[in-house]
C-alpha positions in Angstrom: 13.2 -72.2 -17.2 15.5 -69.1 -16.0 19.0 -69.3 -17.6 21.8 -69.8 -15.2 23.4 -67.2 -13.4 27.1 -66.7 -14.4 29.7 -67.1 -11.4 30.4 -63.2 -10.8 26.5 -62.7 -11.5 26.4 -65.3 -8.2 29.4 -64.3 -6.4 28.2 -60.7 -6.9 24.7 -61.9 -5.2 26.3 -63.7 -2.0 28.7 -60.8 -1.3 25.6 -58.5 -1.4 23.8 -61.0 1.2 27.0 -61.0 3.4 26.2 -57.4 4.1 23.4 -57.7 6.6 23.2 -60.6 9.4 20.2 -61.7 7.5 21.8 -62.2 4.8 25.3 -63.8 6.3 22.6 -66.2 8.4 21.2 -67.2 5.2 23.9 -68.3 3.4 25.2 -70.2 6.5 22.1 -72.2 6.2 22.8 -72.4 2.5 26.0 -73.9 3.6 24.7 -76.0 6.3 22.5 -78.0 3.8 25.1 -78.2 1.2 27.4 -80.0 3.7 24.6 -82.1 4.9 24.0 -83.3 1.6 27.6 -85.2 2.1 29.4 -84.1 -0.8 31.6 -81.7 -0.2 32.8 -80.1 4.1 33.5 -76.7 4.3 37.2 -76.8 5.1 38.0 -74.1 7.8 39.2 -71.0 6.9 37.3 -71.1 3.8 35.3 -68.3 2.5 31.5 -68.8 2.8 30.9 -67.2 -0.8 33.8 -69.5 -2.1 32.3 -72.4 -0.4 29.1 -72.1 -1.6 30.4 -71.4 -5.5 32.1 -74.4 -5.6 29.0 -76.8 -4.4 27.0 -74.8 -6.6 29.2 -75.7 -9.8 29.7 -78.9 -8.6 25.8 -79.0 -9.0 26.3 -77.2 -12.0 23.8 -74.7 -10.9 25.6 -72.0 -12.2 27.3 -71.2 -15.6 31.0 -71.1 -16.1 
C-alpha cells in the first residue's frame, strides 16, 4: 500500500494539473463524481483545488 500523500504534496499536484486544460478538465470530473457521491456540493465561488482537498480529507485520503 502507497503511504498517503500529505495536503501540500496534493495541493501541489492539483495546482500542477490546473495548468493545462487537460488537466483543469480532469479535476472537474474529479469534482463532478465527488459531488455525485452526495456528500459534500461544491459551493460557488469555491476553489476547485480547495474543493477537492476537502472531499479528499473527508475521505481521509490524504494525510494531515
Amino acid at each position: 500500500m502507497t503511504p498517503k500523500k500529505t495536503r501540500l504534496e496534493r495541493e501541489k499536484e492539483l495546482q500542477t494539473l490546473l495548468g493545462s486544460q487537460a488537466g483543469k478538465a480532469e479535476l472537474e470530473a474529479l469534482a463532478d463524481r465527488y459531488a455525485a457521491s452526495g456528500r459534500r456540493l461544491r459551493p460557488a465561488g469555491t476553489s476547485l483545488v480547495t474543493y477537492i482537498l476537502v472531499c479528499e480529507r473527508e475521505r481521509d485520503m490524504i494525510a494531515d
